[in-house]
C-alpha positions in Angstrom: 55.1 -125.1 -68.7 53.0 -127.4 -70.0 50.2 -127.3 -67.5 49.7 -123.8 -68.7 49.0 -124.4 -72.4 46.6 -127.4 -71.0 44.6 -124.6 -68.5 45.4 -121.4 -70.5 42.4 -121.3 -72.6 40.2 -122.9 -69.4 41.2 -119.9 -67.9 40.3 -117.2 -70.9 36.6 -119.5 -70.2 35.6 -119.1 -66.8 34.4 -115.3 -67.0 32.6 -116.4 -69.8 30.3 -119.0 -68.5 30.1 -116.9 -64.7 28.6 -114.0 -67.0 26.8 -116.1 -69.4 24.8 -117.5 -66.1 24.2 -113.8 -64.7 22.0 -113.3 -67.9 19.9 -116.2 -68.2 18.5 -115.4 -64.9 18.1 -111.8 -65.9 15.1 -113.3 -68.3 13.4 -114.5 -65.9 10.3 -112.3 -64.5 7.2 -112.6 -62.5 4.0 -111.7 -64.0 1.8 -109.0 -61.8 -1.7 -109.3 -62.0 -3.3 -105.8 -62.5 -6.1 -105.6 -59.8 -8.6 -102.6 -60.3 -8.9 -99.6 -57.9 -11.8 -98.8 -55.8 -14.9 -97.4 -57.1 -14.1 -98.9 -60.7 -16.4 -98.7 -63.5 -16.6 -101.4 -66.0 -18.8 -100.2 -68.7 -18.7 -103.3 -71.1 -20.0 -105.8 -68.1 -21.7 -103.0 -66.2 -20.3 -103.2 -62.4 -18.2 -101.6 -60.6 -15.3 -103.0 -58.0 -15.6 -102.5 -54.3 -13.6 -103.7 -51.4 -12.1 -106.5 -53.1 -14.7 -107.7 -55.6 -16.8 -106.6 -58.7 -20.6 -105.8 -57.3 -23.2 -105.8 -60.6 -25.2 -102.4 -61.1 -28.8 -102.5 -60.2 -31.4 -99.5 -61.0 -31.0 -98.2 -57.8 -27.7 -98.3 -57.4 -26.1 -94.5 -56.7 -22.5 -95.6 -57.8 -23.6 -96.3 -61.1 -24.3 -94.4 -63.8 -27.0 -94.5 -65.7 
């Protein structure tokens, strides 16, 4: 009889710390990094993104505007 009032409360905190653990790790995320789509303007650096990389507007250049 004694063993159970030494593990009784033991007992009432097991759930406790399984659950606590299950939300710690439910903080924990990973950061995507946003990559553009194709064909891409940006207007404030004046390029536009193609296959994989930004490409700078020239005069000529028919995918930008003007």
């Amino acid at each position: 009889m004694r063993s159970l009032r030494l593990f009784g409360p033991f007992a009432l905190m097991v759930p406790f710390f399984v659950l606590s653990g299950c939300v710690v790790e439910h903080d924990r995320t990973v950061e995507r990094v946003h990559e553009p789509t194709e064909g891409y303007y940006d207007r404030d650096h004046h390029r536009y993104y193609h296959e994989h990389a930004w490409v700078v507007c020239d005069d000529r250049d028919p995918h930008c505007p003007t």
